[in-house]
TIKEGU-555243 format. One record per residue: residue in one letter; x, y, z of N, C-alpha, C in turn. Coordinates in steps of 0.001 Angstrom, whole numbers, plus 500000, padded with zeros to 6 digits. Example, Ala and Ser with C-alpha at 12.3 -4.5 7.8 and 13.67 -1.06 7.14 Angstrom:
BEGIN
a513190494310507800512300495500507800513200496700507800;s512850497750507080513670498940507140512900500030507870;
//
This chain:
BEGIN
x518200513102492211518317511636492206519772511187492011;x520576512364491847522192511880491540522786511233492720;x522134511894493742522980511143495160522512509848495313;x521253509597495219520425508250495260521265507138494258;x521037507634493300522018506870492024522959506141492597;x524204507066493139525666507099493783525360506355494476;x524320506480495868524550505419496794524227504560496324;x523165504301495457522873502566495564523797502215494852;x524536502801493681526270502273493058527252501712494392;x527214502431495406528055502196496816527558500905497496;x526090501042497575525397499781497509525695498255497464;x526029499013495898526204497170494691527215496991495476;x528496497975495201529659497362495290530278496700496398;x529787497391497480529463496541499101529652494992498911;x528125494809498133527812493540498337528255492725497655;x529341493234496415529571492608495308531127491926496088;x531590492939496868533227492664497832532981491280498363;x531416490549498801531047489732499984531527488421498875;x532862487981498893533236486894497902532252485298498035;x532145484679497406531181483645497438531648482892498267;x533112482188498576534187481929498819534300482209500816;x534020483672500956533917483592502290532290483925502807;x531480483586502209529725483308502481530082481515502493;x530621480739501870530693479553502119530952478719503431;x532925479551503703533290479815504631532559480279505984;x531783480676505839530855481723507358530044480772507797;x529409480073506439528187478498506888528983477293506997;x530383477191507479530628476215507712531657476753509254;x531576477970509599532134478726511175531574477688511974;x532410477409513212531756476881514307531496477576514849;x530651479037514523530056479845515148528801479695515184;x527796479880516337526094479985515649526294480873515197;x526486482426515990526109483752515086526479483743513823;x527644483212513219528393483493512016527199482427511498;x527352481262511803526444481190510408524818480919510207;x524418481998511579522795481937511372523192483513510281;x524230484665510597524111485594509563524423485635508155;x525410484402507896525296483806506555524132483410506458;x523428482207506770522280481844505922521187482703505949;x521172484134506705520172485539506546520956486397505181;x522037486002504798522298486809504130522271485834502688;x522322484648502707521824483294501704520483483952501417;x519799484422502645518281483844501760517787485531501135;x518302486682501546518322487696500670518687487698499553;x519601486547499140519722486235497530518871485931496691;x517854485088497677517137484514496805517198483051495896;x516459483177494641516963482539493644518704482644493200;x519190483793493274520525483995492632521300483667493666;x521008482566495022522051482230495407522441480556495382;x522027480279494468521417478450494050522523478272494677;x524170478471494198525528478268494194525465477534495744;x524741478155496805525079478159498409524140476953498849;x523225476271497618521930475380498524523075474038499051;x524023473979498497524292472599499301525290472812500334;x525729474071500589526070474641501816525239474695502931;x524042474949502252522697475363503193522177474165504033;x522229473294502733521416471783502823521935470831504268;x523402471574504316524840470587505532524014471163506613;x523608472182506508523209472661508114522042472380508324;x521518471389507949519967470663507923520233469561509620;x521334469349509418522028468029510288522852469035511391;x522764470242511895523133471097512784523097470511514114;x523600470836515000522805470163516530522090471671517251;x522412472847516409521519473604517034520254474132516091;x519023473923517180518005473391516826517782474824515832;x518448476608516498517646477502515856518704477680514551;x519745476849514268520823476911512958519601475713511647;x519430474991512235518151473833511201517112474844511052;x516272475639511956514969476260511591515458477508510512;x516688478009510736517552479445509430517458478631508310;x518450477257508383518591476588507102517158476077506435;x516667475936506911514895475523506657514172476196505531;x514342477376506675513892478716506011514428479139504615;x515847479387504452516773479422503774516425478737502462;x516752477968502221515794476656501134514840477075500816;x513720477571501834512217478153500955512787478987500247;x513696480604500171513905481376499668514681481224498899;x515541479977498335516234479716497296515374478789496005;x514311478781496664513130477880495523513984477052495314;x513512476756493507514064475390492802514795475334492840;x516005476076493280517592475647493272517744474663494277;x517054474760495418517248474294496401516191472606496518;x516178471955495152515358470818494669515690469391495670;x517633469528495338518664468540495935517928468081497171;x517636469476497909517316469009499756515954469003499932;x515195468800498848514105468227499214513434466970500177;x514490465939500044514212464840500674514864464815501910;x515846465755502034516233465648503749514979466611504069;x514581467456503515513003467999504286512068467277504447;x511655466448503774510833465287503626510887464668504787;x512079464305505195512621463659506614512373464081507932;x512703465543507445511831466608508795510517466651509349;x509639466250507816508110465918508250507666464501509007;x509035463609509508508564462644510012509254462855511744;x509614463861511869510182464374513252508906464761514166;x509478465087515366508763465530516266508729467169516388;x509763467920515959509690469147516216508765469955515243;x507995470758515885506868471382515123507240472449514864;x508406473052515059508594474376514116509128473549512981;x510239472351513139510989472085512148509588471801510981;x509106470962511340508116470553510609506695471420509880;x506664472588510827506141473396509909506600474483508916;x508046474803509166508883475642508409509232474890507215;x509552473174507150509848472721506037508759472478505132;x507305471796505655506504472549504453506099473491504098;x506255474135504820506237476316503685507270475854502991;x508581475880503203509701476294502173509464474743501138;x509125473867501199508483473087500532507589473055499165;x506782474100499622506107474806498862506232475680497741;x507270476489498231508479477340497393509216476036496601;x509970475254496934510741474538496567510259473665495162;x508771473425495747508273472261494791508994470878494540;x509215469969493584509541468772493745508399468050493085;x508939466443492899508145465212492405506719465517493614;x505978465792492442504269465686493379503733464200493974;x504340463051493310504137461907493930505208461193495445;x506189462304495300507426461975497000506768462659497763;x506202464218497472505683465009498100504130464723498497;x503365464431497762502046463662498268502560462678499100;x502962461557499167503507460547500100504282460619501494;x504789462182501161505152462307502348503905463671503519;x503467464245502698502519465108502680500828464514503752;x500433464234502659499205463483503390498868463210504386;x499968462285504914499819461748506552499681463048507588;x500580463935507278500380464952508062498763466160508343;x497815465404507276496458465805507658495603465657508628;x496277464390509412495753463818510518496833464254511740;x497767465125511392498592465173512352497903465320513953;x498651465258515226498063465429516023497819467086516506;x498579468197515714499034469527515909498207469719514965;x497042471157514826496374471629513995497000472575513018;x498384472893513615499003473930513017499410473079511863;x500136472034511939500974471308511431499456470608510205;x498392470072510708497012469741509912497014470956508438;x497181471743509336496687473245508287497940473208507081;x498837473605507925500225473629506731500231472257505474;x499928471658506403499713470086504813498852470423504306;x497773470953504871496224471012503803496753472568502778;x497481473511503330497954474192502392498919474156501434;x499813472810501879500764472254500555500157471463499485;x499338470787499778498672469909498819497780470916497820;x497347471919498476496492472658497839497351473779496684;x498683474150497609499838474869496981500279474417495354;x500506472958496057501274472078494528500121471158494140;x498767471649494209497894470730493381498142469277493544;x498313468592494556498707467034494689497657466415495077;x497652465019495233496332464557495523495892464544496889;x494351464280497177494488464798498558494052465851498686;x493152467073497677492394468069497503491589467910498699;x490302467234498919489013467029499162489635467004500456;x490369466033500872490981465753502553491458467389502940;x492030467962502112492903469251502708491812470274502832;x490418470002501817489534471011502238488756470635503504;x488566470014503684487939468777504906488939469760506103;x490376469718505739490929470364507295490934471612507218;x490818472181505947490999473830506221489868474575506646;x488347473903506624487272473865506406486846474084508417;x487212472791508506487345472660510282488220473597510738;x489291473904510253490322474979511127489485476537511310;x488366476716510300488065477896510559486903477679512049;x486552476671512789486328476943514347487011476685515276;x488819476814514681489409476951515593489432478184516541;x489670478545517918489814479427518536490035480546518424;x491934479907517828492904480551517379492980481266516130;x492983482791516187492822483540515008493690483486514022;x494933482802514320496136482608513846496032481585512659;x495172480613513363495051479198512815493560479270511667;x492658480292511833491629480911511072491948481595510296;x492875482501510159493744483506509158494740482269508435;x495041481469508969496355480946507969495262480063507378;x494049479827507596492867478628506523492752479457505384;x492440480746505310491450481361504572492056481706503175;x493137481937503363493922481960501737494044480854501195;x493936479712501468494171478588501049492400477757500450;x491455478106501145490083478016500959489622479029499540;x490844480069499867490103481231498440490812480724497424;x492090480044497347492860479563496112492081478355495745;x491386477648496795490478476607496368489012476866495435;x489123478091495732487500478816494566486496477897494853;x486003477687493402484859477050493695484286475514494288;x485478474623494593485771473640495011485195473722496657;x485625475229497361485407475048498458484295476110498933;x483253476125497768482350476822497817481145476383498795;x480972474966498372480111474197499423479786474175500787;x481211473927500665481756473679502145481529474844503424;x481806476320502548481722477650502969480197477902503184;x479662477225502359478154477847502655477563477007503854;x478109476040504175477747475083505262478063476223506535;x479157476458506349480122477241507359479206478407507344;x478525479270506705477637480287506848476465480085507216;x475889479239507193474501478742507673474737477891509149;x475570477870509367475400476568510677476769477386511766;x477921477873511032478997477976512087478853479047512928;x479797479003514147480178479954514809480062481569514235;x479981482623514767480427483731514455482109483873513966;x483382483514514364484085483249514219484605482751512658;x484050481478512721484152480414511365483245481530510583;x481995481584510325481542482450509658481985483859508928;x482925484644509787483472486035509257484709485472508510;x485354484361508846486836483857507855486097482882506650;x484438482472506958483950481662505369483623483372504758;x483271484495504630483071485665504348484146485996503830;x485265485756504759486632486331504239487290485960502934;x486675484377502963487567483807501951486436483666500474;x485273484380500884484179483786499687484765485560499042;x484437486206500076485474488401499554486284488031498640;x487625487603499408488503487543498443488582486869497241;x487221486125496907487394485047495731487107486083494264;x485981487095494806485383487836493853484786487512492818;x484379488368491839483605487837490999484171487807489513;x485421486727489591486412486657488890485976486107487538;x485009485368487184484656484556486321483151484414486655;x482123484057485290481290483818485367480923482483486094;x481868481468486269481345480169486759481691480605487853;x482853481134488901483285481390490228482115481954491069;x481452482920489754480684484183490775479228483001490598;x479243482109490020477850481503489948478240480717491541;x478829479944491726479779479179492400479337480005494073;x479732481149493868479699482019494995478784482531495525;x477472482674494941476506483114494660475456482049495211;x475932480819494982474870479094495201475550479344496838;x476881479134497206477137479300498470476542480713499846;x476059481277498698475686482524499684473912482265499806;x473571481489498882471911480783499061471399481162497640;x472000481652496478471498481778495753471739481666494415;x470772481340493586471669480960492263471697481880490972;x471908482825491536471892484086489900473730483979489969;x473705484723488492475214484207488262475577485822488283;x474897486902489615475817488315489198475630488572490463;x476382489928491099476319490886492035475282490944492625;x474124491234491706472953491925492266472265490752493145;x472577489258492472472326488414493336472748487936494482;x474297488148494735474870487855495630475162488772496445;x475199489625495987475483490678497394474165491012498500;x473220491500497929472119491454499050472373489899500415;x472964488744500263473160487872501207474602488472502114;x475225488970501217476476489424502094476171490965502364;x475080491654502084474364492606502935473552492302504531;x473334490795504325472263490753505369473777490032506081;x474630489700506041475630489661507111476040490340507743;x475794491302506733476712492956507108475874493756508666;x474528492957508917474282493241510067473785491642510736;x475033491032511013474845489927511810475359490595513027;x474681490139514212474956490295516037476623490289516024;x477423489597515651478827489724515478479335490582514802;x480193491850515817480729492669515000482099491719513712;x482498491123514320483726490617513443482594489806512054;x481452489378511996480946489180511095480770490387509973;x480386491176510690479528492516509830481003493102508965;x481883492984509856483525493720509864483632492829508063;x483604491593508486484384490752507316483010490846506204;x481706491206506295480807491044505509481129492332504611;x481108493581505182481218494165504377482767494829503770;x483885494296504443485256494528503582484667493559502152;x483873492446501974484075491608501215483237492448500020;x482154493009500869481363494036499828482142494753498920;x482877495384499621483846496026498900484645496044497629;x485217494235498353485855493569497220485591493640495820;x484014493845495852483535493961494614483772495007494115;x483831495975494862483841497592493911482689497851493117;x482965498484492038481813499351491502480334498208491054;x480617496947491024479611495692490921478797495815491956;x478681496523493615478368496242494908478017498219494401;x477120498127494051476662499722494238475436499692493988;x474452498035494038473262497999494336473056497939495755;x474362497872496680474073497950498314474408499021498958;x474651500091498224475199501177498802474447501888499970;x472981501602500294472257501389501302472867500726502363;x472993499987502317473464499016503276474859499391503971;x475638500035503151476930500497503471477018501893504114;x475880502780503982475630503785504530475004503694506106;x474395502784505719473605501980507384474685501641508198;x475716500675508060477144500421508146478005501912509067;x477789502970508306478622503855508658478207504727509878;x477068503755510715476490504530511990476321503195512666;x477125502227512863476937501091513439478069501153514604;x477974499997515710478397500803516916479875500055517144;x480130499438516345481862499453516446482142499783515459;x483447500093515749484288501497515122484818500704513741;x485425499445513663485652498604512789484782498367511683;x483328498182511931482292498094511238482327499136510379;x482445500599511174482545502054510713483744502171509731;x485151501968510042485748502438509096485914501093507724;x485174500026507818485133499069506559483819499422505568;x482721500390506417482000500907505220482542502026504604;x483116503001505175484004503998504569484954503489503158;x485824502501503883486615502350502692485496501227501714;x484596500880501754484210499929501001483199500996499814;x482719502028500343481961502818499890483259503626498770;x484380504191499163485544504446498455485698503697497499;x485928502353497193486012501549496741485000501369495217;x483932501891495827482571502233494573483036503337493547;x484043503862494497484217505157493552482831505992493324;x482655506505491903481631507403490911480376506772492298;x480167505315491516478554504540492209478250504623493272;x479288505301494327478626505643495661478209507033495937;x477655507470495145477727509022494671476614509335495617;x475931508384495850474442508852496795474981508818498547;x475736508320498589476094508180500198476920509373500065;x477019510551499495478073511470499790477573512261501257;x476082512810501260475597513076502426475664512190503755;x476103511267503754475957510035504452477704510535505340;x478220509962504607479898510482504703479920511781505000;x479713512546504643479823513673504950479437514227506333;x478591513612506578477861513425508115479076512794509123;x479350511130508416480746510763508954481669511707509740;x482021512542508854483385513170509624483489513752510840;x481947513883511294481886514388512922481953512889513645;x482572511825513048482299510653514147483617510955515291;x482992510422516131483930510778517646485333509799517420;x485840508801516090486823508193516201487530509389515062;x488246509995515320489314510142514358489390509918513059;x490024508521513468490399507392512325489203507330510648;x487987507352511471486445507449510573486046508485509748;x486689509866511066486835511037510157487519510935508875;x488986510602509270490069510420508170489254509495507018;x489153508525507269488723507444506387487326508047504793;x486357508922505620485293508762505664485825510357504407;x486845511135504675487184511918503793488053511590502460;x488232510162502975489634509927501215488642508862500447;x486663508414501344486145507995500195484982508790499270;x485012510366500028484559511166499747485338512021498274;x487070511379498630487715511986497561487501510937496533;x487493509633496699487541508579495750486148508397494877;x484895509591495659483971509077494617483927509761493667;x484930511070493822485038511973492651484451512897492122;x484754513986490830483566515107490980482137515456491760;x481739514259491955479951514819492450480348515009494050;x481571514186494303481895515188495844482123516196496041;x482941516976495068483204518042494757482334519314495537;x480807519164495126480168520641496341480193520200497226;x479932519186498118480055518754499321481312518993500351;x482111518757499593483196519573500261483601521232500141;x483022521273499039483428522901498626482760523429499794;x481317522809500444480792523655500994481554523434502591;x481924522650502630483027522170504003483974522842504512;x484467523634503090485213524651503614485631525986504330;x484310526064504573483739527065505415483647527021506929;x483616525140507120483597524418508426484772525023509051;x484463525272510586485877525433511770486141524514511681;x485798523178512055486087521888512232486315521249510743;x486430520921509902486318520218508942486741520878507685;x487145522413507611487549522972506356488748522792506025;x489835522481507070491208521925506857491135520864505967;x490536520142506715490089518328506121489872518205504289;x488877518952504477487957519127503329488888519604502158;x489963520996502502490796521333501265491952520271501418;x492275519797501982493477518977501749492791517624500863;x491823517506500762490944515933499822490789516742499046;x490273517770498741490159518476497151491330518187496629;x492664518797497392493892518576496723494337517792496104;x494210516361496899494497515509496328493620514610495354;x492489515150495397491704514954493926492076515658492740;x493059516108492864493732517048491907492905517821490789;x492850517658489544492219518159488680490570517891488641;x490260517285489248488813516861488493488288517744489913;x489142518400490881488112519207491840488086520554490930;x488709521005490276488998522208489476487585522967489592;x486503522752489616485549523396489933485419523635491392;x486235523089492298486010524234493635487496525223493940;x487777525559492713488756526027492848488840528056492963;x487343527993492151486653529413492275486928529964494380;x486181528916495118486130529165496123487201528694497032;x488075528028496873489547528183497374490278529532496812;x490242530373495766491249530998495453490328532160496588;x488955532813496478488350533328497335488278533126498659;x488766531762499735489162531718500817490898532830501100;x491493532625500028492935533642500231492577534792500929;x491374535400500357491209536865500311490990536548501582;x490390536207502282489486536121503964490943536434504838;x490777537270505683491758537529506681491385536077508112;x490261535773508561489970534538508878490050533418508259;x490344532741506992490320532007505806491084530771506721;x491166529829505733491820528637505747493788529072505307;x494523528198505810496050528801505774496242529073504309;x496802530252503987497275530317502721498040529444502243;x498970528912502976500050528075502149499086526822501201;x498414526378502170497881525366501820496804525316500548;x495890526583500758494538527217499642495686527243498578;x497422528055498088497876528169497063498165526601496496;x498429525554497370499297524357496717498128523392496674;x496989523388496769495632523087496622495452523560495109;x495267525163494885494990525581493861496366524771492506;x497357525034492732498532524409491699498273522607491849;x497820521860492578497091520715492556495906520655491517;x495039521154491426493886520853491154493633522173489378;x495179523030489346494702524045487903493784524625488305;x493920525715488570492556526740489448492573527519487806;x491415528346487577491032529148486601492210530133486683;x492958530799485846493697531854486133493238533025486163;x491873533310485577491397534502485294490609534883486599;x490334533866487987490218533910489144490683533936490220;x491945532961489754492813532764490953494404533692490927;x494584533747489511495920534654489025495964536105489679;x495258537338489503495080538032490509494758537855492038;x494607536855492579494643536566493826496011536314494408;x496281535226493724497845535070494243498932535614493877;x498538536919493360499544537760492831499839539210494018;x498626538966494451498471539063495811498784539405496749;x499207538119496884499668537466497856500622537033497973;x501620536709496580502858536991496420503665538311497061;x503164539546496609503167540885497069503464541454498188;x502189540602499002501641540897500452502993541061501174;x504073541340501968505078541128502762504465540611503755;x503057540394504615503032540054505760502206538757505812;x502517538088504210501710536568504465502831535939504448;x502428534838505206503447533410505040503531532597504330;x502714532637502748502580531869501668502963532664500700;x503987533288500774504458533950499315505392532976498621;x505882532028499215506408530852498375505944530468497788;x504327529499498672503496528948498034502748529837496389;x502598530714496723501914531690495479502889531626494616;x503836531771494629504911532198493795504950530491492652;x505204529872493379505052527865492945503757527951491960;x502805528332492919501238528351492421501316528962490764;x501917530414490805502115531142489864502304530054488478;x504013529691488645504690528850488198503911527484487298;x503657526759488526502369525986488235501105525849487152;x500740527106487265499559527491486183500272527740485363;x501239528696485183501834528921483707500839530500483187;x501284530933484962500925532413484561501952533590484194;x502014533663482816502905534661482174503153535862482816;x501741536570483386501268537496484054501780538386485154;x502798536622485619502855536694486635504737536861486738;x505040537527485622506525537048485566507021538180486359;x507001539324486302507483540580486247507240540688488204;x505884540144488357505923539901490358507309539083490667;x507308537740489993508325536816490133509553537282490359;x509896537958489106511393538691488945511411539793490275;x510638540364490329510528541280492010511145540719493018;x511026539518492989511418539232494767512179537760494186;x513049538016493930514201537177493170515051537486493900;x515076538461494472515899539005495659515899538892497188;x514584538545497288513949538546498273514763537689499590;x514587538260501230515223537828501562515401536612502214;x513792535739501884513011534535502509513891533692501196;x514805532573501390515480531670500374514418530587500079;x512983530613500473512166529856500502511659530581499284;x511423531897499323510283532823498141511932532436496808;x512564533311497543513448532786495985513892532043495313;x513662530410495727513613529316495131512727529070494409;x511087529468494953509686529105494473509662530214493031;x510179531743493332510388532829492012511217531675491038;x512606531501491476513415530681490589512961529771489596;x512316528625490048511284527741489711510247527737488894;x509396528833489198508469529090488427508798529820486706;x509759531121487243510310531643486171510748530455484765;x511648529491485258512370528532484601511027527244483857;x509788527540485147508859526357484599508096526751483561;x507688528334483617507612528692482457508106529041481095;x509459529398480707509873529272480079511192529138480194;x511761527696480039512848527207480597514004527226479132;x514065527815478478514859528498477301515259529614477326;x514600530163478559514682531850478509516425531678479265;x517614532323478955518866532801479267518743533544480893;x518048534624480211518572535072481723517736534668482787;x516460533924482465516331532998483579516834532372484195;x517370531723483478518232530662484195519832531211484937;x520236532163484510521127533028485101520481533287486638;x519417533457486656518996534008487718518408533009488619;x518090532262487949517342530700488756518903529837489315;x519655529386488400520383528213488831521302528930490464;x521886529994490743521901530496492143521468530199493079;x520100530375492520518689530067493811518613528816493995;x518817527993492631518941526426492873519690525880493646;x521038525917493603521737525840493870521891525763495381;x520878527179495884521467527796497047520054526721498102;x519667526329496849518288525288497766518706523761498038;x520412523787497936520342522191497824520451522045499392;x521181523224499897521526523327501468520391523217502328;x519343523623502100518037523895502850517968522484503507;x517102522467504988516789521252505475515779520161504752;x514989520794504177514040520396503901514201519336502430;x514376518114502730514244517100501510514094517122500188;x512853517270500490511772516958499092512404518529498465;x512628519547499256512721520902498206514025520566497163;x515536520150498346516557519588497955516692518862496459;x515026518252496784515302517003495778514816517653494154;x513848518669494705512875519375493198514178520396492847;x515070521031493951516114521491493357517091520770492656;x517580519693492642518407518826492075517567518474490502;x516415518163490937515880517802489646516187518734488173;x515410519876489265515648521280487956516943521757487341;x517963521508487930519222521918487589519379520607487027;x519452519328487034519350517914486230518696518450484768;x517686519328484900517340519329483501517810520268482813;x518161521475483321519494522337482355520317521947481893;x520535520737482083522271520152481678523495521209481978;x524230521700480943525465522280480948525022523311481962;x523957523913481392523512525652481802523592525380483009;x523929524345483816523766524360485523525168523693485843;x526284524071484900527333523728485436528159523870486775;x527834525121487011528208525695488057527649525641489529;x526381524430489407526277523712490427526763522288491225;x528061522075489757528388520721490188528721520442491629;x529963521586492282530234521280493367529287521107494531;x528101521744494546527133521826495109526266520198495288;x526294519888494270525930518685493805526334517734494202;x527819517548494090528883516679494804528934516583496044;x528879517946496967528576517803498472527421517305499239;x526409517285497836525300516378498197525030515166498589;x526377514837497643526691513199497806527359512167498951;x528419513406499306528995512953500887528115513619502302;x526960513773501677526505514747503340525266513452503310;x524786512662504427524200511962504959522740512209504864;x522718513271505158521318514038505310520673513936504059;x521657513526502632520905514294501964520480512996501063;x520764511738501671521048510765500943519416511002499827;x518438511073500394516817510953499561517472512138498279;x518033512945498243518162513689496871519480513055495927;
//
């Protein structure tokens, strides 16, 4: 991380040279380019560039139209600093141009201001003749709580049968910040609307969740029913989950999801889901079933079935919620590993279930032995993932360390390391010599991870370290830097090594 450090120090100081003085200067160039890249480099400031809002504010009055839509913008990303030019934005909302006018209430929004200039100027634009421009007011009023609630749900309400998915996606966050206010309204929209309107009232009732006892009562009356829990409300956003509209079913059951381990009285329903005939449908019960974690413990056969689906994507999906439901997946995959098709799959999700697969770790260290088996590299860094038994796996990969004609004697050697097999020191020290700089980094490593006090370990490790900063490979670069970081002095003699780290390009990630 020393090189990382360094650069982003190179970083600061870059930006620290950029005097305030000539950023002022650049927004007042009679250049466009010069000062549409000042006010891109204004609004990366942020808040900390308040100093520049009335620099910003001059180019409101630009004659080029795309220098007003930067400065616009600009202002949103300086928030409250940028209070002053509130009312020349204000001014913008009585123009004709509809980017101007929809860029200044977003950054508006950011900006905040007197809620009674801003209602007054606000409002009218609910009736605008542009729906885009309708929507953006009904989301400022709703933004800064101003008056004019009921009207802005009234338009955000209608925007979801707009056509335009654009104009249906920009309603729906603004309907879910409305909670239970626009609960009503949504259930109208579920009983009567379009397919369309319907999957974005789904979308926005999902994202509301079951945040509070009054919300989820709230949510629950809008879905047709009045229990104040899960068990009540979800069976209605089950029976969406197979409405004739795939984009319904799509948004019914991501919302299932939403709930997580609360939605594991439908886990039926989500398994039904995972054989439905668009692919979308398919991979939102996957992750929604993930999402249950432990409580989807009964669909493991279900999923598991999954991974022969003809999309890819479903396969993938359908294996990281197999990892997410945790131990009780555990034989299900153990037994996967045996699969031509699917045993790759299967040990790489053990892996990254790390410890709690530790019980299929008996039969990963026993895939090593198989001359047909699954790749060694992978069965050893699986096993150092997940703490394999040593009294099973320690003679295996000792192995295989040994072996001269496997291609995972690195990996074993790490593996070794990893467990904190003592056992295993005297193999280690063997091929310390060795002429693969891959095995004698992983010996190095391990030796030192086990007992990193030991002298002539580290005599014998920091070399190898050292000699690993050169390697192509990143991430090794970077676990080498680390380890010699934690010797302190005892790795003096890697400074220069260290230092060339810093001017070589390649190596900037270590």
């Amino acid at each position: 991380m020393v090189a990382a450090a360094a650069s982003l120090c190179l970083c600061s100081l870059a930006k620290a040279q950029k005097s305030a003085a000539d950023l002022v200067a650049r927004l007042a160039s009679v250049s466009t380019d010069e000062q549409l890249s000042a006010l891109d480099d204004v609004a990366q400031l942020g808040a900390s560039g308040a100093e520049y809002a009335p620099a910003v504010a001059k180019l409101l009055g630009s004659s080029d139209l795309a220098v007003r839509l930067e400065a616009v913008v600009t202002l949103g990303e300086l928030g409250s600093a940028a209070k002053a030019a509130v009312p020349e934005l204000l001014k913008l909302l009585q123009g004709n141009e509809l980017l101007l006018k929809h860029e200044a209430l977003s950054s508006l929004r950011k900006i905040r201001g007197q809620p009674e200039s801003l209602a007054k100027a606000v409002l009218p634009l609910l009736g605008d003749d542009d729906r885009m421009i309708r929507v953006e007011a009904a989301a400022t009023v709703v933004a800064l709580d101003l008056a004019g609630r009921k009207e802005a749900l009234a338009t955000l309400v209608e925007a979801l049968k707009d056509g335009r998915a654009s104009i249906r996606a920009g309603a729906v966050p603004w309907l879910t910040q409305l909670g239970a206010d626009a609960v009503p309204a949504l259930q109208v929209v579920l009983k009567s609307g379009g397919a369309a309107a319907q999957a974005s009232a789904v979308e926005a009732l999902g994202n509301m969740g079951p945040d509070s006892a009054a919300l989820l009562s709230s949510v629950a009356d809008a879905l047709g029913d009045i229990a104040a829990n899960p068990k009540d409300t979800l069976p209605v956003l089950a029976k969406l989950s197979q409405h004739e509209s795939p984009a319904v079913r799509v948004a019914a059951v991501e919302a299932i999801g939403a709930y997580g381990r609360a939605a594991s009285g439908v886990v039926a329903t989500l398994q039904k889901s995972l054989s439905d005939g668009d692919v979308m449908v398919r991979l939102a019960a996957c992750d929604a079933l993930g999402a249950l974690g432990p409580e989807a413990k009964s669909a493991i056969g279900s999923l598991s079935g999954a991974l022969s689906d003809a999309e890819g994507a479903v396969t993938l999906r359908a294996a990281e919620a197999l990892g997410k439901i945790g131990p009780a997946a555990v034989p299900e995959l153990e037994k996967l590993l045996d699969d031509d098709h699917y045993g790759t799959l299967a040990l790489q999700t053990l892996e990254l279930m790390g410890p709690v697969a530790r019980p299929a770790s008996v039969a990963i260290a026993k895939q090593l032995e198989k001359a047909d088996g699954l790749p060694q590299r992978n069965l050893c860094l699986a096993l150092a993932a997940m703490g394999a038994d040593l009294k099973v796996a320690g003679p295996i990969l000792k192995k295989v360390l040994n072996d001269p004609q496997s291609d995972a004697r690195a990996a074993a050697a790490y593996t070794l390391g990893r467990l904190g097999d003592r056992s295993a020191i005297k193999d280690l020290t063997n091929v310390i010599e060795d002429e693969d700089p891959m095995l004698r980094l992983a010996a190095a490593w391990s030796l030192l991870h086990m007992d990193p006090g030991d002298e002539e370990y580290v005599k014998i490790a920091v070399p190898r370290l050292t000699e690993a900063l050169s390697l192509p490979n990143p991430q090794i670069r970077l676990e080498a830097a680390r380890t010699l970081a934690g010797l302190g002095a005892r790795a003096s003699s890697s400074v220069p090594a260290l230092v060339k780290c810093l001017t070589n390009d390649d190596s900037r990630s270590v």
